[in-house]
C-alpha positions as CSV (number, residue, x, y, z in Angstrom):
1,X,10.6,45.7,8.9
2,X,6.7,45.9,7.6
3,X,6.4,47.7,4.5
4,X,4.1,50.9,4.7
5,X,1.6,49.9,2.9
6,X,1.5,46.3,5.0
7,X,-1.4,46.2,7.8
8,X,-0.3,43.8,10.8
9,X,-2.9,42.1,13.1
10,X,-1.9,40.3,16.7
11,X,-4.0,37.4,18.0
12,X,-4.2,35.0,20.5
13,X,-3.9,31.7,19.7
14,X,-2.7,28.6,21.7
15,X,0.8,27.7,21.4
16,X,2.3,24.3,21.5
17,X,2.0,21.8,18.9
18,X,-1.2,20.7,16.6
19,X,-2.4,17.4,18.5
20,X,-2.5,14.1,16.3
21,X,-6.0,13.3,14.6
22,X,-7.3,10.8,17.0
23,X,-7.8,7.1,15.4
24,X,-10.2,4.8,16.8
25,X,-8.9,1.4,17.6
26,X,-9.7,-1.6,15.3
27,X,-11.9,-3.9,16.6
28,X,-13.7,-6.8,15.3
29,X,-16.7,-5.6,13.0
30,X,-20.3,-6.1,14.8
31,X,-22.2,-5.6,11.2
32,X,-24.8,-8.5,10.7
33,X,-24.0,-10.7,7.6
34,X,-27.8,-9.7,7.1
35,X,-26.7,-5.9,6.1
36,X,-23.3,-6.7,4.5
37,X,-24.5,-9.3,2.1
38,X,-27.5,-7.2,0.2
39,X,-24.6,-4.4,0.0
40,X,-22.1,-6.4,-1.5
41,X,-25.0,-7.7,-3.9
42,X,-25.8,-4.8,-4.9
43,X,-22.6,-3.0,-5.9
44,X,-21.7,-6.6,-7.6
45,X,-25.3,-6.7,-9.8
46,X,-23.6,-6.4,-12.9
47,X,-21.9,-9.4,-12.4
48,X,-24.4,-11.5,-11.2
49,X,-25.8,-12.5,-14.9
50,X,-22.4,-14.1,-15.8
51,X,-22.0,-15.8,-12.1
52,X,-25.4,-17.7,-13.3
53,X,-23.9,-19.0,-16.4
54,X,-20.4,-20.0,-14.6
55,X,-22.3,-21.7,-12.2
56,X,-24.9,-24.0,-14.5
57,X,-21.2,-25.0,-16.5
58,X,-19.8,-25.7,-13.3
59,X,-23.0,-28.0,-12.5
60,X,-23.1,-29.5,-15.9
61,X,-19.3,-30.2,-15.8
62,X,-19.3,-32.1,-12.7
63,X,-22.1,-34.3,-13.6
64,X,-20.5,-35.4,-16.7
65,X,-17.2,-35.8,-14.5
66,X,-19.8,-38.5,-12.7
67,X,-20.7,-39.9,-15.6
68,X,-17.8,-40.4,-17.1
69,X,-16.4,-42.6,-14.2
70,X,-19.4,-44.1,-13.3
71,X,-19.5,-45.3,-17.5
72,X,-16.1,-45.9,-17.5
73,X,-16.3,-48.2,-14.7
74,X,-19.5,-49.9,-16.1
75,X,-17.8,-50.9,-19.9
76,X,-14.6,-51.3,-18.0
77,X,-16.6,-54.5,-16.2
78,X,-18.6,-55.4,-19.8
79,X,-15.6,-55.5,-21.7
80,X,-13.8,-58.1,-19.4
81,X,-16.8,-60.6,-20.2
82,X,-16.2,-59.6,-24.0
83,X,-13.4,-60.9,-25.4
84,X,-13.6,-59.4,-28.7
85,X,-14.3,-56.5,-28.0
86,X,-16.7,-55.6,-30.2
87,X,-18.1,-52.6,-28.4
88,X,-14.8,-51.0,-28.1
89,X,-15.3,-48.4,-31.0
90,X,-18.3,-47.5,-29.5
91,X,-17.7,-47.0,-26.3
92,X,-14.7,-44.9,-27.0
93,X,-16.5,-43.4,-29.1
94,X,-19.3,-42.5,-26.3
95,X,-16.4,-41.5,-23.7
96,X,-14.8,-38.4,-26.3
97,X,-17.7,-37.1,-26.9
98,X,-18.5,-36.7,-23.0
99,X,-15.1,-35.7,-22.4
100,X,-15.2,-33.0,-25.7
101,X,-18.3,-31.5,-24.0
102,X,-17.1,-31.2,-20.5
103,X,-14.1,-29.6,-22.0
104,X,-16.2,-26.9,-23.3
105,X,-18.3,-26.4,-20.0
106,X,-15.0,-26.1,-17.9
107,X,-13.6,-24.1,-20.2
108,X,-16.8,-21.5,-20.3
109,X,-17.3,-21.6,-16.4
110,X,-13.4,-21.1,-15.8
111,X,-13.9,-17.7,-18.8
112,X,-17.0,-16.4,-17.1
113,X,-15.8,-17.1,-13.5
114,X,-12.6,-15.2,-14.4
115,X,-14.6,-12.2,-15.9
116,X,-16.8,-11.9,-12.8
117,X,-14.0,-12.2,-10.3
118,X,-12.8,-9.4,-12.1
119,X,-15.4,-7.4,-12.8
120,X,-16.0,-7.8,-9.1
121,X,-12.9,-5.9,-8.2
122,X,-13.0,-3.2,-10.4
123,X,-16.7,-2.5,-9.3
124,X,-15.8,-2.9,-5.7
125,X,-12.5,-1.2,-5.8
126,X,-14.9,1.8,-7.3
127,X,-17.4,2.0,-4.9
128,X,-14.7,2.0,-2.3
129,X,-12.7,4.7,-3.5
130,X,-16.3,6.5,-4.3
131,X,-17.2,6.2,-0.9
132,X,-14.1,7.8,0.6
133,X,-12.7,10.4,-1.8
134,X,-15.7,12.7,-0.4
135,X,-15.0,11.8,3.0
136,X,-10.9,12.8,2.7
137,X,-9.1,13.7,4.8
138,X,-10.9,13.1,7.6
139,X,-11.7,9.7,7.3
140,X,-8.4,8.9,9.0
141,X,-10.4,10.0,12.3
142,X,-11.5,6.7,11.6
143,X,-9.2,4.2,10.6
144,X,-5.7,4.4,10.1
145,X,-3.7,4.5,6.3
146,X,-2.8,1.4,6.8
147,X,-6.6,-0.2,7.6
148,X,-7.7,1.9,4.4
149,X,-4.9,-0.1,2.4
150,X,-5.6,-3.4,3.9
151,X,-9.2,-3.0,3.1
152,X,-8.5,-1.5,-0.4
153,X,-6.4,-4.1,-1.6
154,X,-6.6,-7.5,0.4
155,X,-10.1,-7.1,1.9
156,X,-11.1,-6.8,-1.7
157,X,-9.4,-9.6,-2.8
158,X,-11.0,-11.7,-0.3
159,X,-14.4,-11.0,-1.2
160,X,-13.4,-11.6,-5.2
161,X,-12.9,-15.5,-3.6
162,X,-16.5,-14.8,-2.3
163,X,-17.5,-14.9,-6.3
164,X,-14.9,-16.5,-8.4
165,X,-14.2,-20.1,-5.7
166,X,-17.8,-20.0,-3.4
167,X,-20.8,-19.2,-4.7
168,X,-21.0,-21.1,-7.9
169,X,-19.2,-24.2,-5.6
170,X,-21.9,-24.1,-2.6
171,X,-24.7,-24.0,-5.8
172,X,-23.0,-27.0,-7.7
173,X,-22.0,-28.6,-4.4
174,X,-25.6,-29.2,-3.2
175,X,-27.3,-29.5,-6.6
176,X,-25.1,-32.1,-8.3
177,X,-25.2,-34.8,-5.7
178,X,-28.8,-34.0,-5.1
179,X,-29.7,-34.0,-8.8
180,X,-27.8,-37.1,-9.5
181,X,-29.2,-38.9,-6.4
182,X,-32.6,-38.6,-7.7
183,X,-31.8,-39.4,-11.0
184,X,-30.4,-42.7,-10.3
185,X,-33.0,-43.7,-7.5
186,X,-35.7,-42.9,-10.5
187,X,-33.8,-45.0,-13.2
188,X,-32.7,-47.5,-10.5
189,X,-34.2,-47.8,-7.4
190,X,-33.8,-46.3,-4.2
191,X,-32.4,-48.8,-2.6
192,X,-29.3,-48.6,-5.0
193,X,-28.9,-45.3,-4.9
194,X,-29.7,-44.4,-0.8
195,X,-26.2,-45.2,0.1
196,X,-24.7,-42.2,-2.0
197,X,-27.6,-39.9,-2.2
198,X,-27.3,-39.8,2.0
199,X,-23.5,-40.0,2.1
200,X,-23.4,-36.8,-0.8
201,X,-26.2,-35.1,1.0
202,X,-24.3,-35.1,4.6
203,X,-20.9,-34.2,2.7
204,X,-22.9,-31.0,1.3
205,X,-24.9,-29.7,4.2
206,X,-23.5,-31.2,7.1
207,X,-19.7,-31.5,6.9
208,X,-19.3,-27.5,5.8
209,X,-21.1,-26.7,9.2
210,X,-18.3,-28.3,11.4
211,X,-16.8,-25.1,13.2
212,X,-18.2,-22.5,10.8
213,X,-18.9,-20.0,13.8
214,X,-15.9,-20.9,15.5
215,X,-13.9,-20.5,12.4
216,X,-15.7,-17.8,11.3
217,X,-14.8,-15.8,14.8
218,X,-10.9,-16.7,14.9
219,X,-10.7,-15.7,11.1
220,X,-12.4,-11.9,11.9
221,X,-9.1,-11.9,14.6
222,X,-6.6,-13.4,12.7
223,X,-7.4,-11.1,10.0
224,X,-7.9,-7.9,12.6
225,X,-4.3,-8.9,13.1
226,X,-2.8,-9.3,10.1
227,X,-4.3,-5.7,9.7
228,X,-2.4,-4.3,12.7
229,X,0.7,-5.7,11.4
230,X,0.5,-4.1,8.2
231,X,-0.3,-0.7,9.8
232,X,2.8,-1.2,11.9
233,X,4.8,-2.3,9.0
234,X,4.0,0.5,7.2
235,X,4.1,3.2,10.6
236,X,7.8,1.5,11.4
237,X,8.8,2.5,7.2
238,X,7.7,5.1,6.5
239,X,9.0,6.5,10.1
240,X,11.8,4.8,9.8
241,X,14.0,7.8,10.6
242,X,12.6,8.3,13.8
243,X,12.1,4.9,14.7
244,X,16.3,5.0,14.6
245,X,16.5,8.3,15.7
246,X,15.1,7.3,19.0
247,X,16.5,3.9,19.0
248,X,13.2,2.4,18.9
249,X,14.5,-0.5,16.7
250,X,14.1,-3.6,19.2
251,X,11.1,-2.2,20.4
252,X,9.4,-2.1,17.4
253,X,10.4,-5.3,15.9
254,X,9.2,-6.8,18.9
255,X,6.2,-5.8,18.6
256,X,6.3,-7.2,15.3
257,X,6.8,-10.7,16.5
258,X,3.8,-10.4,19.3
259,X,1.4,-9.7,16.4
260,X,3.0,-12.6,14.5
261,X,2.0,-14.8,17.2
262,X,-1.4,-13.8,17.4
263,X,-2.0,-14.2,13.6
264,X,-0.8,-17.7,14.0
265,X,-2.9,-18.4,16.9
266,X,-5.7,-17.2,14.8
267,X,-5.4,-19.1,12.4
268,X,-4.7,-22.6,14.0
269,X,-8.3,-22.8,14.7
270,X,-9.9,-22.7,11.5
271,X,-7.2,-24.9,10.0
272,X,-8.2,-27.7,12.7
273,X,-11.5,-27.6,11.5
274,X,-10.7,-27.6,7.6
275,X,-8.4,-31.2,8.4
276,X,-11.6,-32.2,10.2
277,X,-14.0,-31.5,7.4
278,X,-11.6,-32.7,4.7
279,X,-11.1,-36.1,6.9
280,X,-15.1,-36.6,7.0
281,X,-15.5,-36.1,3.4
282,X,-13.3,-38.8,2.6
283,X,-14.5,-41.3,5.2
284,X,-18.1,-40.7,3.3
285,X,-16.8,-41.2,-0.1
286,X,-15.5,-44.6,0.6
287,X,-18.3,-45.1,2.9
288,X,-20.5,-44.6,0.1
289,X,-18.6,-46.9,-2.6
290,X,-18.6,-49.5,0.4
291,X,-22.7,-49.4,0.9
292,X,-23.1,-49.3,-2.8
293,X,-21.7,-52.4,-3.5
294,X,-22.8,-54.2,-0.5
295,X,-26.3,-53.3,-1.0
296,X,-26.4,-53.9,-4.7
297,X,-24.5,-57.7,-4.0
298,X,-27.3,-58.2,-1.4
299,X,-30.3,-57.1,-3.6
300,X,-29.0,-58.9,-6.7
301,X,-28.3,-55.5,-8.6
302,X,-26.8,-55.7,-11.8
303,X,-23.0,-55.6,-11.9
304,X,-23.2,-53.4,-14.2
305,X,-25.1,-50.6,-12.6
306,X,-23.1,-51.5,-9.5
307,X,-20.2,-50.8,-11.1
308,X,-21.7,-47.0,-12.4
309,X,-22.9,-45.9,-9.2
310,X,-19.8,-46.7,-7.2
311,X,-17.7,-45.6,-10.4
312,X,-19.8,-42.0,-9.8
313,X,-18.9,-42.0,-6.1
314,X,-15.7,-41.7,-6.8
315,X,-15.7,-38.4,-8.5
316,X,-19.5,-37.2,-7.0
317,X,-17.7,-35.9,-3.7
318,X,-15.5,-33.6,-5.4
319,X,-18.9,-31.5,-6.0
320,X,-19.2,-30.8,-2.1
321,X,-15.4,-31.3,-1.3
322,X,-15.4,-28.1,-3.4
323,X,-18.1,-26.6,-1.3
324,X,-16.0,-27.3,1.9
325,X,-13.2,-25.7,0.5
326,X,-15.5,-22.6,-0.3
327,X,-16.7,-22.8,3.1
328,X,-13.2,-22.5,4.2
329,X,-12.6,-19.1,2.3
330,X,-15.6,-18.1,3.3
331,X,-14.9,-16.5,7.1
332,X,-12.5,-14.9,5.2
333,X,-14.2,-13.1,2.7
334,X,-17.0,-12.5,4.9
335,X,-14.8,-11.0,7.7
336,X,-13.2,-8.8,4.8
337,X,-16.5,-7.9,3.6
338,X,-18.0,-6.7,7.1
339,X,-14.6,-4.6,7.4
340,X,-14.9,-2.8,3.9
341,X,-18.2,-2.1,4.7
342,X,-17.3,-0.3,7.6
343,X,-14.9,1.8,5.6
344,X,-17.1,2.6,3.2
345,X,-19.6,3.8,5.9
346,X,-17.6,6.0,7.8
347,X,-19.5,8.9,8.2
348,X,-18.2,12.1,6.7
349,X,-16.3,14.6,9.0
350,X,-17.7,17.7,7.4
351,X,-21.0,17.9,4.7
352,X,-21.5,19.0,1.5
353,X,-23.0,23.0,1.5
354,X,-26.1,23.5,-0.4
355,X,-24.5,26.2,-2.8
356,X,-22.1,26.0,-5.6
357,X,-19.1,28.3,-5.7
358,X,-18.6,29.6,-8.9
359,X,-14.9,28.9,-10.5
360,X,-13.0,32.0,-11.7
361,X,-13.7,33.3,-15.1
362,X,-10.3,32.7,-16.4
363,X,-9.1,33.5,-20.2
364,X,-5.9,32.5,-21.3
365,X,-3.0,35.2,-21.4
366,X,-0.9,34.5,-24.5
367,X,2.3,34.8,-22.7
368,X,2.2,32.6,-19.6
369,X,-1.2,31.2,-17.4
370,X,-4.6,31.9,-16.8
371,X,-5.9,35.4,-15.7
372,X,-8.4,36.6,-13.5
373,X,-11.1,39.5,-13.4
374,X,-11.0,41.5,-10.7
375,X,-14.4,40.3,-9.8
376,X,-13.2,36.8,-9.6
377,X,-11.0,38.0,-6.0
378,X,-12.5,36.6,-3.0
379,X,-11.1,37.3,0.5
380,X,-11.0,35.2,3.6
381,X,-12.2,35.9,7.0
382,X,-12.0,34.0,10.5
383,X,-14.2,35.0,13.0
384,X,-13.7,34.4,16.3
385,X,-13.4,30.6,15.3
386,X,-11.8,27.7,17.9
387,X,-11.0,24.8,17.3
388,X,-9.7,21.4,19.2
389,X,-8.4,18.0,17.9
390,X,-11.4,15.7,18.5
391,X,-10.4,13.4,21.7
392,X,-7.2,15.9,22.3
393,X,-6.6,16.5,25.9
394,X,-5.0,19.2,25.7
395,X,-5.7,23.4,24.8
396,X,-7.8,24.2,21.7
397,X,-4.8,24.7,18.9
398,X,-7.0,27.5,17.5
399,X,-8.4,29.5,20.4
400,X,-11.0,32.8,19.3
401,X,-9.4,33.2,16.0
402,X,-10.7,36.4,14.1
403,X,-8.4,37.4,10.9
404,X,-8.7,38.6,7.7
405,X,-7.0,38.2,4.1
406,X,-8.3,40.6,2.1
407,X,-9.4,39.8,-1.8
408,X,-6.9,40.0,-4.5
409,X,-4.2,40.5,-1.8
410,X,-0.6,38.2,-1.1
411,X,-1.3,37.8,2.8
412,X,1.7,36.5,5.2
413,X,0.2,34.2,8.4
414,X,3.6,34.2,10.3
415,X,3.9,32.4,13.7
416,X,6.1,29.4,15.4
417,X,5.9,25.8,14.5
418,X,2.4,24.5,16.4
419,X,0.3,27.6,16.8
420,X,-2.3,26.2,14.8
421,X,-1.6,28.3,11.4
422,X,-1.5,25.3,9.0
423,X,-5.1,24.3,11.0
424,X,-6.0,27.6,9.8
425,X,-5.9,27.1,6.0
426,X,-6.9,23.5,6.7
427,X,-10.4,25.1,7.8
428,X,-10.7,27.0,4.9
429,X,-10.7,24.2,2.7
430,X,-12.9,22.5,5.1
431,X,-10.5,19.2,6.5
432,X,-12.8,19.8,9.4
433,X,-15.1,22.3,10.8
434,X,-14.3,24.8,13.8
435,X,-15.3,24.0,16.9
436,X,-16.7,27.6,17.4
437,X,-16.7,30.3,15.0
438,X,-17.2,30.7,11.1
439,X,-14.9,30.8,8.4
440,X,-15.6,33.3,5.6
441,X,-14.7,33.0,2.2
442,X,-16.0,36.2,0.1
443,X,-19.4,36.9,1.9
444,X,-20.2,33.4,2.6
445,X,-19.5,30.8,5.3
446,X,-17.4,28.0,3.7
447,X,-19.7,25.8,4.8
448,X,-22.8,27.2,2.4
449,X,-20.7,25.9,-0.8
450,X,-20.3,22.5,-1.8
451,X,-16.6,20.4,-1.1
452,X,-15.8,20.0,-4.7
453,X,-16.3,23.8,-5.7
454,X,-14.6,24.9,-2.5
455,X,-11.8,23.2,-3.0
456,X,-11.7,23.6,-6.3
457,X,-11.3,27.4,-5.6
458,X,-9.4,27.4,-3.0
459,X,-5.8,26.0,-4.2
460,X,-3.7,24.2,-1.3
461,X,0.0,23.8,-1.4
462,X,1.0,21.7,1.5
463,X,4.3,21.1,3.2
464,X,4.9,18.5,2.6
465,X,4.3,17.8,-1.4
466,X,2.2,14.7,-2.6
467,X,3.1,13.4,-5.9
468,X,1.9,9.9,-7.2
469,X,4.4,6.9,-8.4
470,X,3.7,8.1,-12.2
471,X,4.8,10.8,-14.9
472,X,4.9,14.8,-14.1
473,X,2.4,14.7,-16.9
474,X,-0.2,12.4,-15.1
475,X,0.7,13.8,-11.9
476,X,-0.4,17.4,-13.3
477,X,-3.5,15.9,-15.1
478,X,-4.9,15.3,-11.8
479,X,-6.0,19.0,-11.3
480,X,-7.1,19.4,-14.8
481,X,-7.6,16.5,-16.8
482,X,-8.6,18.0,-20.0
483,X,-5.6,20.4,-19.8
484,X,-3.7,20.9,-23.2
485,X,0.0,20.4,-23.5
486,X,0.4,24.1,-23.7
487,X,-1.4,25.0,-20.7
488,X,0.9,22.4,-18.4
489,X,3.7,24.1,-20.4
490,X,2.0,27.5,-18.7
491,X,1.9,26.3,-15.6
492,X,5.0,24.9,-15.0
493,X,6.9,28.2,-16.6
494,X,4.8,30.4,-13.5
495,X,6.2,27.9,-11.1
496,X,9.4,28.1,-12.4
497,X,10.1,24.5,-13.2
498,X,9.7,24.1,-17.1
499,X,13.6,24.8,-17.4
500,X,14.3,22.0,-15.4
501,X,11.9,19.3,-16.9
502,X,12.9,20.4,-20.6
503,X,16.2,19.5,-19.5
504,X,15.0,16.0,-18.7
505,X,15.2,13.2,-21.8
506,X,11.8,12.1,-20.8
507,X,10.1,15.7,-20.4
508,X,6.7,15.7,-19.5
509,X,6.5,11.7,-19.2
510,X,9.8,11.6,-15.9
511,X,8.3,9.3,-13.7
512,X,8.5,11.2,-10.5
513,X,9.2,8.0,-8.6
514,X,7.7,6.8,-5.1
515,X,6.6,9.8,-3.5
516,X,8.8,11.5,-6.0
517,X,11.7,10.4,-4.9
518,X,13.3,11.1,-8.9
519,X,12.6,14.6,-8.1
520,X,14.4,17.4,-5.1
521,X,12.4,18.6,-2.5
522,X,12.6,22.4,-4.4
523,X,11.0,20.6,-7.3
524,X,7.9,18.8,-5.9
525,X,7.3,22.7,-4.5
526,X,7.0,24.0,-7.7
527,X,5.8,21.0,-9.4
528,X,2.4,21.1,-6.6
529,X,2.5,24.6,-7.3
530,X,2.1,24.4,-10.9
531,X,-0.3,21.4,-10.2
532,X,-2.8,23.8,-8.3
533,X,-2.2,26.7,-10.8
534,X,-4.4,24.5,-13.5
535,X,-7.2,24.4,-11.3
536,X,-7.4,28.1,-12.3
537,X,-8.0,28.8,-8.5
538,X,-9.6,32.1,-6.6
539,X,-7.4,31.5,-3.8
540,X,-3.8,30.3,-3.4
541,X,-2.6,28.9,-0.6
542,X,0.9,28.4,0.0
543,X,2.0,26.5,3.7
544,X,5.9,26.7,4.2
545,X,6.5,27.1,0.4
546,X,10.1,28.1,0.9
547,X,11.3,25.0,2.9
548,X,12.5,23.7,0.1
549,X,13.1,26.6,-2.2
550,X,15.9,29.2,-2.3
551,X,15.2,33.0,-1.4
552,X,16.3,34.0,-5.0
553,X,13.6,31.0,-6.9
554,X,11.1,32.5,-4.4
555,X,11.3,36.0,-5.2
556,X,11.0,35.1,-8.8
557,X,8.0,32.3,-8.6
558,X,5.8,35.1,-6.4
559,X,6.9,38.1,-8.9
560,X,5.5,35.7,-11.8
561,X,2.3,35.4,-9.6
562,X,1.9,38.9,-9.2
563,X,2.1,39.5,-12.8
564,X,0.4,37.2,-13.8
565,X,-3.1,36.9,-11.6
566,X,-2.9,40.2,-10.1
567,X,-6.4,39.5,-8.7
568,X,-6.1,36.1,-7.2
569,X,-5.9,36.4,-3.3
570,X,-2.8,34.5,-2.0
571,X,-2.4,33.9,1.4
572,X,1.4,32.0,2.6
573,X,2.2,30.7,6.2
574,X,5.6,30.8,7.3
575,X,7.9,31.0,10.1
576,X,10.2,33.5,8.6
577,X,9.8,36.9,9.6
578,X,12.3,38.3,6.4
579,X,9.7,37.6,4.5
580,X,6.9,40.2,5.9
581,X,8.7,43.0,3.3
582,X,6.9,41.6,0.7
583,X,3.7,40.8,2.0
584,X,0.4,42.9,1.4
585,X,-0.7,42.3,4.9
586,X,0.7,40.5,7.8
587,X,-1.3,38.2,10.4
588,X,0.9,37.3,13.3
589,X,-0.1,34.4,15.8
């Protein structure tokens, strides 16, 4: 039975269940280089001022690697026609103080190389999360959790190579055996120094090119793919119970293995071409020390300077060897930064109204949580409003939707699983817009207030709970960070679950555990409950609240709300129809 005082309204809506948000497909990225690189530049400009100075200690600390050996081998040769060695002291002397000083530059170019590789994920991991928090939920219309992890975490990691192992290594690759080619053709001759200069200059610009597209191409796959495997990995865990339910096991592992095989196809490719590249470079090194000393032997050269060049050419080629190996973790990062700049450019699903919703004017009650005027109520209206899973063949799940919850009232939207009353609420809060129709909140469309006021407003508690891998302190924090230890204390005693964490050693600071797996299902209710209490909302919205809650913990937790914000407008979706006693007003679908 309907209490007397409850009004209850009958309307149409579609049956069946809510269709799945519709994914598109992942697919190579088709962003130019061109747009991607100025992107990534520019969220990475604070780094770039410490990139400089690694790279001029990486310059300076191969050329002293070069002229080391190439002095080493030069006294090595005087001292065998010396036989007291009276130069000894000296040139010891001459080879620590080389060796003290490229210390010091590869120790300052490994610091600041270090400091911008991880500067450069903090900044990038910022912008990304920047650019999608607004965009949430609906940015899984575009990419699936698992693409938004892959991006967040390896993707990143991938471009950090980009500046910790290839910029200042292409720079120093090219500019050491260029600037040491010169040098020595000045001081020595061309003739002397051709042999090197050419063989150094091919290693540097040529060699890297071998199969850059083609690598470059296969990597984007190989990577697509490892990116499908770890959304299936992570689809086949954390549905593992249906995976087994429906004996799916085979199928998906399977599936598994097919993926597998395409990653390693992928990468075969570009690891041909890095064998090829790294089989070049050494054919020119010792092609180089060859021409060296047959060229000086036929021009008469000193021994001595002979025996410094081709001294030099054996360390000079580790300056572009490390630009080929940058080259190699290059169509990675590159293919990793096309793909998170495609996340972070996913348009939004809804936009930001021009209007700012006012919070509530709470004041603290002494006795138990924040109070509101009765000016502060705000009621919700659908009118006429539709609504259709985009790409969803299949009936609207909201079909000419009008309703009311009235302000300051505990409304009851009871119907069976799938009519589209979670979809409802989900509107409210603005997931996504209708597809007809407008959704009231007071006076106003929701769509003429801004995301962060609306939904600071309008309180959610979903389902299915979502509770972070850290404390029930930090996990509260997140509506209100500048809460005081009383006030979560408040909180938790309206939801009905201070008893129950006072009885914990750790209190406040339980880890919950992975999605709060430390916790029942009856406490990550109220413990989301509590959570949206600090937010001192204007609305409450409460979706299957009593799944995991007992009738006689109900009945207390919505007696405490009653009490205690008389005026806030609560509105609870359900499919139980025992619970219709209680309710101000009733909307059936």
């Amino acid at each position: 039975m309907i209490s007397d005082d409850a009004r209850t309204s009958t309307l149409s809506s579609t049956s069946g269940d809510s269709a799945p948000v519709s994914v598109q497909s992942a697919a190579p990225s088709t962003t130019s280089i061109r747009t991607v690189l100025p992107w990534i530049l520019g969220v990475t400009r604070p780094v770039h001022a410490p990139l400089y100075f690694s790279t001029l200690m990486r310059i300076v600390e191969l050329s002293l690697n070069v002229v080391l050996f190439g002095f080493l081998m030069r006294e090595v040769l005087t001292l065998a026609f010396d036989p007291a060695h009276e130069a000894l002291l000296r040139v010891v002397g001459i080879i620590l103080a080389i060796a003290c000083v490229k210390a010091l530059a590869y120790y300052l170019e490994q610091f600041s190389g270090h400091f911008v590789a991880f500067k450069a994920l903090e900044l990038l991991r910022a912008r990304a999360f920047a650019s999608l928090w607004p965009k949430a939920p609906g940015v899984l219309r575009h990419a699936t959790s698992g693409d938004l992890i892959a991006s967040l975490t390896r993707d990143i990691d991938r471009i950090e190579v980009l500046y910790a192992h290839t910029l200042a290594p292409v720079i120093a690759g090219i500019i050491v055996p260029l600037g040491l080619g010169v040098s020595c053709a000045l001081i020595w001759g061309w003739h002397i120094a051709l042999p090197a200069f050419i063989c150094s200059m091919l290693s540097a610009c040529v060699v890297p090119l071998i199969g850059f597209q083609s690598s470059l191409a296969s990597t984007s796959e190989s990577l697509l793919s490892r990116r499908r495997l770890l959304q299936h990995v992570t689809d086949s865990v954390f549905g593992a119970e249906e995976v087994v339910s429906y004996g799916r096991e085979a199928e998906r592992l399977e599936e598994m293995s097919h993926i597998d095989v395409d990653i390693r196809h992928g990468y075969a490719r570009p690891s041909r071409y890095r064998a090829l590249r790294r089989a070049a470079n050494i054919m020119l090194t010792y092609s180089a020390i060859a021409l060296t000393v047959l060229i000086g032997i036929g021009t008469h050269t000193s021994p001595e300077i002979i025996a410094f060049i081709a001294g030099g050419c054996m360390v000079l080629f580790d300056a572009p060897r490390g630009l080929e190996d940058a080259v190699g973790a290059l169509d990675h990062s590159l293919a990793a930064a096309r793909r998170l700049y495609d996340i972070c450019h996913i348009p939004a699903l809804v936009d930001d109204g021009p209007h700012e919703l006012p919070p509530a004017s709470a004041h603290r009650d002494s006795s138990l949580s924040p109070t509101h005027s009765d000016g502060d109520s705000l009621g919700v209206r659908w009118d006429h409003v539709s609504y259709a899973y985009p790409d969803a063949r299949r009936t609207p799940v909201l079909h000419d939707f009008s309703a009311e919850a009235p302000a300051g009232k505990h409304t009851l939207i009871i119907a069976p699983s799938g009519s589209g009353k979670s979809t409802a609420v989900q509107l409210l809060v603005r997931y996504d817009d209708p597809t007809s129709g407008t959704v009231y909140l007071g006076d106003s469309p929701v769509t003429d207030y801004t995301l962060t006021s609306l939904r600071r407003s309008v309180a959610l508690v979903p389902q299915r709970p979502e509770l972070l891998n850290t404390t029930i302190r930090d996990n509260l924090l997140l509506a209100a960070p500048d809460a005081t230890e009383s006030e979560l204390w408040q909180a938790l005693a309206l939801a009905h679950i201070d008893d129950d964490i006072r009885q914990m050693p750790a209190g406040l600071n339980t880890p919950t555990g992975t999605e709060g797996s430390g916790l029942s299902g009856g406490q990550m209710q109220r413990l989301c409950l509590a959570r949206a209490l600090l937010t001192s909302p204007r609305v409450l919205v409460l979706d299957e609240f009593t799944a995991n809650v007992n009738s006689e913990l109900d009945e207390a937790i919505h007696r405490s709300l009653q009490q205690a914000l008389p005026h806030l407008t609560i509105i609870e979706i359900t499919h139980q129809r025992d619970m219709c006693s209680r309710a101000d007003h009733v909307i059936e679908l």
